[in-house]
FIMI-348370 format. One record per atom (N, C-alpha, C): x, y, z; atom name. Coordinates in pm, whole numbers, plus 50000, padded with zeros to 5 digits. Example, Ala and Ser with C-alpha at 12.3 -4.5 7.8 and 13.67 -1.06 7.14 Angstrom:
BEGIN
SITE      x      y      z  sero
SITE  51319  49431  50780     N
SITE  51230  49550  50780    CA
SITE  51320  49670  50780     C
SITE  51285  49775  50708     N
SITE  51367  49894  50714    CA
SITE  51290  50003  50787     C
END
This chain:
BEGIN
SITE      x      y      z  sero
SITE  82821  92286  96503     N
SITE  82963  92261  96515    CA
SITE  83017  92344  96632     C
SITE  83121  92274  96770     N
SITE  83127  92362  96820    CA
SITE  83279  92460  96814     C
SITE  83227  92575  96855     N
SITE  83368  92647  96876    CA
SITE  83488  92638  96893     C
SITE  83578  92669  96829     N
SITE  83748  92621  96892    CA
SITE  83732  92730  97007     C
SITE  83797  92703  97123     N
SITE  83817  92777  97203    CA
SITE  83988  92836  97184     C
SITE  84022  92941  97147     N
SITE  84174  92978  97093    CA
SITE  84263  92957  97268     C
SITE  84230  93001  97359     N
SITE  84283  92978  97479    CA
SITE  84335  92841  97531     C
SITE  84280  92722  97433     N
SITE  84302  92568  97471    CA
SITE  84437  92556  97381     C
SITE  84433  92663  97251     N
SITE  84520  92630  97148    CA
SITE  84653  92673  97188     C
SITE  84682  92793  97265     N
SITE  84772  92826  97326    CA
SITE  84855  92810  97442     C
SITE  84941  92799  97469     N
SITE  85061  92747  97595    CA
SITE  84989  92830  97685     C
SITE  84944  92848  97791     N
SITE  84981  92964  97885    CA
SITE  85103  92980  97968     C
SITE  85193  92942  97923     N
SITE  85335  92988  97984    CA
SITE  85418  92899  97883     C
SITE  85512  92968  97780     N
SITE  85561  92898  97683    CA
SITE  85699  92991  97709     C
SITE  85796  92969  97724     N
SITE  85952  92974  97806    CA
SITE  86027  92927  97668     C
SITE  86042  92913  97556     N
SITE  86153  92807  97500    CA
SITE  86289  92821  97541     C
SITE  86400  92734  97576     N
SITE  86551  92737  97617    CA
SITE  86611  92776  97476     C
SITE  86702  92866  97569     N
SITE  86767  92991  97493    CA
SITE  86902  92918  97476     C
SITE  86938  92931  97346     N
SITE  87081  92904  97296    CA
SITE  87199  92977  97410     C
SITE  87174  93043  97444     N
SITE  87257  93118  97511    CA
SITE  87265  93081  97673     C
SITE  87171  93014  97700     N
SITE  87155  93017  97875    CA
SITE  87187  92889  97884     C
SITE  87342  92839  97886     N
SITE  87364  92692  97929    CA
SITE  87499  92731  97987     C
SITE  87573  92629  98056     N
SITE  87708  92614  98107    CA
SITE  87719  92487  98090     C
SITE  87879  92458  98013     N
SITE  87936  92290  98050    CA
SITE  88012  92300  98147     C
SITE  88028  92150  98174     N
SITE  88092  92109  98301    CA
SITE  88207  91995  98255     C
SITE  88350  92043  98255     N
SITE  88413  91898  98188    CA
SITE  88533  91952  98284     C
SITE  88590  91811  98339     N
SITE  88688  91798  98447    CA
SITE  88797  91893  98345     C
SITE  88860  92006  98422     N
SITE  88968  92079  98372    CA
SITE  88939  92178  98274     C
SITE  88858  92210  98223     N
SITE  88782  92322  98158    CA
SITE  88702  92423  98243     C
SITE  88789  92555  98295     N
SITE  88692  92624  98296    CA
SITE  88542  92646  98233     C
SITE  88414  92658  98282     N
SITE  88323  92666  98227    CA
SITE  88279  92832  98117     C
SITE  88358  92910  98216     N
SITE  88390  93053  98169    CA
SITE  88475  93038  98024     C
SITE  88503  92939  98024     N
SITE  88601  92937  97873    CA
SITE  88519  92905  97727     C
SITE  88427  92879  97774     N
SITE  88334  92830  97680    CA
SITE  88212  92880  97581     C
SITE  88287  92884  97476     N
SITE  88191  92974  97400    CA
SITE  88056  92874  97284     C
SITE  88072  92823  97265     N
SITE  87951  92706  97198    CA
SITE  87986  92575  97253     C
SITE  87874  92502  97181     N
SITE  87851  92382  97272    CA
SITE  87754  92274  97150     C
SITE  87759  92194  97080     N
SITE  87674  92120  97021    CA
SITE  87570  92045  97113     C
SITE  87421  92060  97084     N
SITE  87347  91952  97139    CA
SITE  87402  91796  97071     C
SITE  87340  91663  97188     N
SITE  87366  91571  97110    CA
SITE  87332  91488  96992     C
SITE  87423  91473  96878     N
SITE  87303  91383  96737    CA
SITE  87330  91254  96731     C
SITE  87220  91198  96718     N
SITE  87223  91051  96723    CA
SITE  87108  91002  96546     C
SITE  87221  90897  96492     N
SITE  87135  90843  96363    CA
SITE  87148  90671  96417     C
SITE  86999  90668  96380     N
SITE  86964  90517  96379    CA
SITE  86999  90449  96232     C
SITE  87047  90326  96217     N
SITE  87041  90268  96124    CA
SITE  86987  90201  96093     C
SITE  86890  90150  95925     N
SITE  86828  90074  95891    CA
SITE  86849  90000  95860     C
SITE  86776  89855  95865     N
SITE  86827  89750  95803    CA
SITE  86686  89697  95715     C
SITE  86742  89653  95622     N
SITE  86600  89675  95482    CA
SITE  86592  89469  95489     C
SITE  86458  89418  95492     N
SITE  86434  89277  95489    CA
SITE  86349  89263  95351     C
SITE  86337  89172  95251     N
SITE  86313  89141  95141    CA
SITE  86159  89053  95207     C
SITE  86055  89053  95140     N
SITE  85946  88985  95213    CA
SITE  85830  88978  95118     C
SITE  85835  88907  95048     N
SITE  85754  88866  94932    CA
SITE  85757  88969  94848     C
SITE  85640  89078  94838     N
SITE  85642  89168  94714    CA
SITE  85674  89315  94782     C
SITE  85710  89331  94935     N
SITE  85714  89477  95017    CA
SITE  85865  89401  95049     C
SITE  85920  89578  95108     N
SITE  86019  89596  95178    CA
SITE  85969  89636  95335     C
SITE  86010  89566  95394     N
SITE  86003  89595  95559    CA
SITE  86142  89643  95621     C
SITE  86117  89701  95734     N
SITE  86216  89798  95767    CA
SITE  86253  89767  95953     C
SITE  86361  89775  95980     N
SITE  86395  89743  96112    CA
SITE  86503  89881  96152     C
SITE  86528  89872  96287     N
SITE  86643  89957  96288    CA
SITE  86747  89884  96309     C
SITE  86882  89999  96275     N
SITE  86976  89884  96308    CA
SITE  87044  89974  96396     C
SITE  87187  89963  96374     N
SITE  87283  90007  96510    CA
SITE  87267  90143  96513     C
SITE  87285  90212  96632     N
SITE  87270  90371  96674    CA
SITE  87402  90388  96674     C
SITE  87411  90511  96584     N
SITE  87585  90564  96594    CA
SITE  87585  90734  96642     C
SITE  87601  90733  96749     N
SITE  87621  90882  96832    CA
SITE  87721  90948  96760     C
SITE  87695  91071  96734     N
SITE  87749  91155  96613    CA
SITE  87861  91224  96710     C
SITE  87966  91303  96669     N
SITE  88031  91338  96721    CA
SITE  88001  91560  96731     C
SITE  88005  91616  96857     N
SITE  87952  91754  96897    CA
SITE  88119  91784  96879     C
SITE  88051  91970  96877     N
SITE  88210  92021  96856    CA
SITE  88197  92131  96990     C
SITE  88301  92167  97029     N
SITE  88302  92288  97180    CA
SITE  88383  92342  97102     C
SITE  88321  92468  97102     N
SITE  88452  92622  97056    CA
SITE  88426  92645  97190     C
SITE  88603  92727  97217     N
SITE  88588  92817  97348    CA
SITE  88722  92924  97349     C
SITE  88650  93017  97415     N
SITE  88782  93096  97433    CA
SITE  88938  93095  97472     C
SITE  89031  93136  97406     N
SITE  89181  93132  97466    CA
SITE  89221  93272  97572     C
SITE  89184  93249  97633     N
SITE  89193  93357  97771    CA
SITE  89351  93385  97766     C
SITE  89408  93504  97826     N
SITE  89566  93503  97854    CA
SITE  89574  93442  98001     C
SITE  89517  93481  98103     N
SITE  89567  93444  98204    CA
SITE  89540  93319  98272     C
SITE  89425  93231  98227     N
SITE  89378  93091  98266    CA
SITE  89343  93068  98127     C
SITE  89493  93020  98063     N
SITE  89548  93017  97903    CA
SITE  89405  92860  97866     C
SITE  89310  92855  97775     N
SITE  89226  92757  97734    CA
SITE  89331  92651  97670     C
SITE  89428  92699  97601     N
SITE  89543  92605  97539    CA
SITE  89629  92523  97614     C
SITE  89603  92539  97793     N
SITE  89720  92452  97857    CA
SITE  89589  92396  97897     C
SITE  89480  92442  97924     N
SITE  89375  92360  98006    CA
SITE  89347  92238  97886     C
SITE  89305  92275  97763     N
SITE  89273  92151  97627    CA
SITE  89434  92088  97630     C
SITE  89547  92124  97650     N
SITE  89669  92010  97668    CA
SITE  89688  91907  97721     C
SITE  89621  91947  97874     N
SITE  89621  91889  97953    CA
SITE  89549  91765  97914     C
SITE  89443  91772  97864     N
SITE  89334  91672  97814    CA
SITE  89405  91603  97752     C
SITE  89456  91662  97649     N
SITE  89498  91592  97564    CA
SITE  89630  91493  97577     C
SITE  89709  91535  97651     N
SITE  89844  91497  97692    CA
SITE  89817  91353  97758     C
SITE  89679  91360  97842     N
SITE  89597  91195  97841    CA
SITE  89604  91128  97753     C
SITE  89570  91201  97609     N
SITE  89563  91047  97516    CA
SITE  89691  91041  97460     C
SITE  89764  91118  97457     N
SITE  89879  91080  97411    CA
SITE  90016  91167  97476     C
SITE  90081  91177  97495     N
SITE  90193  91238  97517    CA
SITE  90329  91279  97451     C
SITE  90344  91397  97377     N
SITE  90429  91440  97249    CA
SITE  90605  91412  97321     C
SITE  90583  91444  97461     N
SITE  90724  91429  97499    CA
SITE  90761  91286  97553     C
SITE  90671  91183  97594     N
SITE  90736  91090  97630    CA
SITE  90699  90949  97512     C
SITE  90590  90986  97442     N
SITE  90550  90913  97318    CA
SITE  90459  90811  97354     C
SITE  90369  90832  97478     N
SITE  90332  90725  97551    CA
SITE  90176  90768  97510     C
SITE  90084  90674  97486     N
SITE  90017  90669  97504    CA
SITE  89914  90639  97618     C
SITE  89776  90730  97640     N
SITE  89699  90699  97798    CA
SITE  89622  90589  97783     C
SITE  89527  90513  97839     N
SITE  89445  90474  97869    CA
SITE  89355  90508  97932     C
SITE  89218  90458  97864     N
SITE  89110  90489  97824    CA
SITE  89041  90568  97951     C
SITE  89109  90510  98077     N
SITE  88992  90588  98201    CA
SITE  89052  90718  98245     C
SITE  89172  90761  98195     N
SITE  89256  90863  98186    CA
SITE  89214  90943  98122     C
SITE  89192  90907  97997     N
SITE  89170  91001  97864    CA
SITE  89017  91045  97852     C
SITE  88942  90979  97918     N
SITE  88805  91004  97892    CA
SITE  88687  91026  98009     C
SITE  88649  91114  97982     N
SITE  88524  91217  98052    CA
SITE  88417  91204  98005     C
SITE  88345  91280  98177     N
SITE  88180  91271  98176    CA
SITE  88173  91441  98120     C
SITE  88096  91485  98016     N
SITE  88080  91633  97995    CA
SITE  87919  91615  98004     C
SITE  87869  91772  98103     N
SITE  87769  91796  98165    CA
SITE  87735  91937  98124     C
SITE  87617  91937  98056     N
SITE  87556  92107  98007    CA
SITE  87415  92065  98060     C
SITE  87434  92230  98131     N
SITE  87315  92264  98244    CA
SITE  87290  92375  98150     C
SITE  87124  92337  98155     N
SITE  87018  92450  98054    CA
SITE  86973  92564  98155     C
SITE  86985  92677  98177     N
SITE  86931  92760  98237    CA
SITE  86767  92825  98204     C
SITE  86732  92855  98315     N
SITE  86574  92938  98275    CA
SITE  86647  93088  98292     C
SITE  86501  93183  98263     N
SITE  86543  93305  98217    CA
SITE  86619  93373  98381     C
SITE  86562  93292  98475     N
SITE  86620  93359  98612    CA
SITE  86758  93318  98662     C
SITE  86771  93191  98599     N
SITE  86937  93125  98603    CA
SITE  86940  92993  98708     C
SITE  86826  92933  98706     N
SITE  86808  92834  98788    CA
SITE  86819  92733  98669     C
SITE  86876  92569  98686     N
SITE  86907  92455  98613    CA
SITE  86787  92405  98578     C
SITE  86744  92393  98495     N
SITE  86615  92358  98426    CA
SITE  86622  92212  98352     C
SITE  86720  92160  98300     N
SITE  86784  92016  98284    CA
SITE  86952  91998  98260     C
SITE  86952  91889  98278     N
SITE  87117  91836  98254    CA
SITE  87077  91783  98122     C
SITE  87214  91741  98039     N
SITE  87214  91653  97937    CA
SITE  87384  91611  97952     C
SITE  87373  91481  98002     N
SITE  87537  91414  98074    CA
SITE  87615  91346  97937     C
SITE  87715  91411  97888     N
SITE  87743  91317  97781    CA
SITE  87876  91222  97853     C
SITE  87858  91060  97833     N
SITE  87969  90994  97880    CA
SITE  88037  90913  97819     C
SITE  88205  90907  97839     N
SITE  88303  90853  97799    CA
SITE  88368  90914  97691     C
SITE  88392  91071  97679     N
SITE  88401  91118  97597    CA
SITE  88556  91163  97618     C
SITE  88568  91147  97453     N
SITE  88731  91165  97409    CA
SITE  88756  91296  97315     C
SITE  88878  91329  97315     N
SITE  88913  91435  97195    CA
SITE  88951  91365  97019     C
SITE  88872  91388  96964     N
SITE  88870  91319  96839    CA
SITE  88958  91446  96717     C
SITE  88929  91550  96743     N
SITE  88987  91681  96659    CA
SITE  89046  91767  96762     C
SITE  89140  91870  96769     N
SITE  89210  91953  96836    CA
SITE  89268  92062  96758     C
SITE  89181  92144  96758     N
SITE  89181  92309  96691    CA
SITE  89276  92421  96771     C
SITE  89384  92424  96766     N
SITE  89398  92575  96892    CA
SITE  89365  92662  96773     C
SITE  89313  92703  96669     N
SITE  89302  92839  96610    CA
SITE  89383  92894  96564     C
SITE  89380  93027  96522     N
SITE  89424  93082  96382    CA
SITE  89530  93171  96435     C
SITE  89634  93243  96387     N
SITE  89693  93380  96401    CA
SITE  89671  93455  96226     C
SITE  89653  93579  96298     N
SITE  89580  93661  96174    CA
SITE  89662  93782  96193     C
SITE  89729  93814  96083     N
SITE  89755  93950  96122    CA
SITE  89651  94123  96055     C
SITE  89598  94067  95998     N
SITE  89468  94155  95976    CA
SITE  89324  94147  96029     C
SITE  89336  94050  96137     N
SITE  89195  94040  96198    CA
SITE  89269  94090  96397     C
SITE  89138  94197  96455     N
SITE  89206  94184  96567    CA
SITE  89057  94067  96655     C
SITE  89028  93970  96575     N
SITE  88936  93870  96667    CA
SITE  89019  93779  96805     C
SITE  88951  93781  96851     N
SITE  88967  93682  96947    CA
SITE  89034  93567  96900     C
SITE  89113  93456  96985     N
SITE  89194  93351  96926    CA
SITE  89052  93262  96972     C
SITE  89005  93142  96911     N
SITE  88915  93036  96920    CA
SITE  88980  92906  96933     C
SITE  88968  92803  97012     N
SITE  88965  92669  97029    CA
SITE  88882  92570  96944     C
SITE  88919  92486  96895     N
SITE  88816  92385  96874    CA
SITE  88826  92278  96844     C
SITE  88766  92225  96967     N
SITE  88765  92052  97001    CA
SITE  88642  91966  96899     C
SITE  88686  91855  96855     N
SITE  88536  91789  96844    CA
SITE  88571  91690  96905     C
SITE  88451  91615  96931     N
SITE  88427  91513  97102    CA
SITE  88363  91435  97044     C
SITE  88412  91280  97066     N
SITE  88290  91205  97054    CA
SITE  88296  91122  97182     C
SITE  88170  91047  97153     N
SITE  88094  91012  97316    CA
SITE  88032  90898  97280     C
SITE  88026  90774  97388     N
SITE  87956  90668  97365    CA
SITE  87795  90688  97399     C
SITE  87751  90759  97486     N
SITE  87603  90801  97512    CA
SITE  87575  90860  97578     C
SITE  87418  90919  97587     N
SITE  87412  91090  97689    CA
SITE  87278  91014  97748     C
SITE  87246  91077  97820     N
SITE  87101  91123  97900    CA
SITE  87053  91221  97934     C
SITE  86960  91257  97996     N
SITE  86897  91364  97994    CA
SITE  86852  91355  98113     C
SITE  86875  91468  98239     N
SITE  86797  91486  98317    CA
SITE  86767  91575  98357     C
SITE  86603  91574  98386     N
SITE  86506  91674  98414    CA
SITE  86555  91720  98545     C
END
């Protein structure tokens, strides 16, 4: 029987991407403002066929899940007028108007960093809207940071290497 060789079993250069080493990119968002970031989830759906004495299985429609962005409320490049702004696209509180769709909706772009800080992949999410709008808490017994939080949904992403 021959030998495992343990050297075949192992990576010789195994890097995994660090939760921490990414930047987004979304028109009017500082990237500095940004404190998490959801990867994208996608569920396939099944559709079940009846076929003599078995069940057979197909997929059915793909429904792109919706990611959430927390990010910081800075004082001086305020995160709350920059997420307004966005938002004031889909709708508008002072004139009651609603935007349209090429107004209201963005390409968002997170660049994966390596350990030296060079772009190692994109993942482009497109046509994406504000579905939830968090500005965060006031606390008078916590001295935390104020938090944002958007959730986004998106018609589809890609990935590039």
């Amino acid at each position: 029987m021959p030998k495992i060789d343990l050297s075949q079993q192992l990576a010789k250069l195994f890097e995994p991407i660090r939760q921490n080493r990414f930047f987004l990119e979304v028109d009017g968002i500082p990237s500095f403002m940004v404190k998490t970031f959801q990867r994208p989830k996608i569920s396939n759906g099944s559709i079940e066929i009846d076929y003599i004495n078995v069940k057979r299985y197909l997929t059915g429609k793909t429904t792109v899940n919706t990611v959430t962005l927390t990010m910081h409320d800075p004082i001086e490049q305020s995160g709350k007028q920059a997420v307004q702004a966005w938002q004031k696209a889909h709708y508008d509180f002072q004139t009651g108007r609603a935007g349209y769709s090429d107004d209201y909706m963005r390409e968002m772009t997170v660049k994966e960093l390596s350990p030296a800080g060079d772009i190692i992949s994109e993942i482009v999410l497109h046509r994406c809207f504000i579905v939830d709008l968090d500005l965060g808490n006031y606390d008078y017994a916590s001295a935390e940071p104020v938090e944002i939080s958007l959730t986004i949904q998106y018609d589809g992403y890609e990935v590039k290497a």
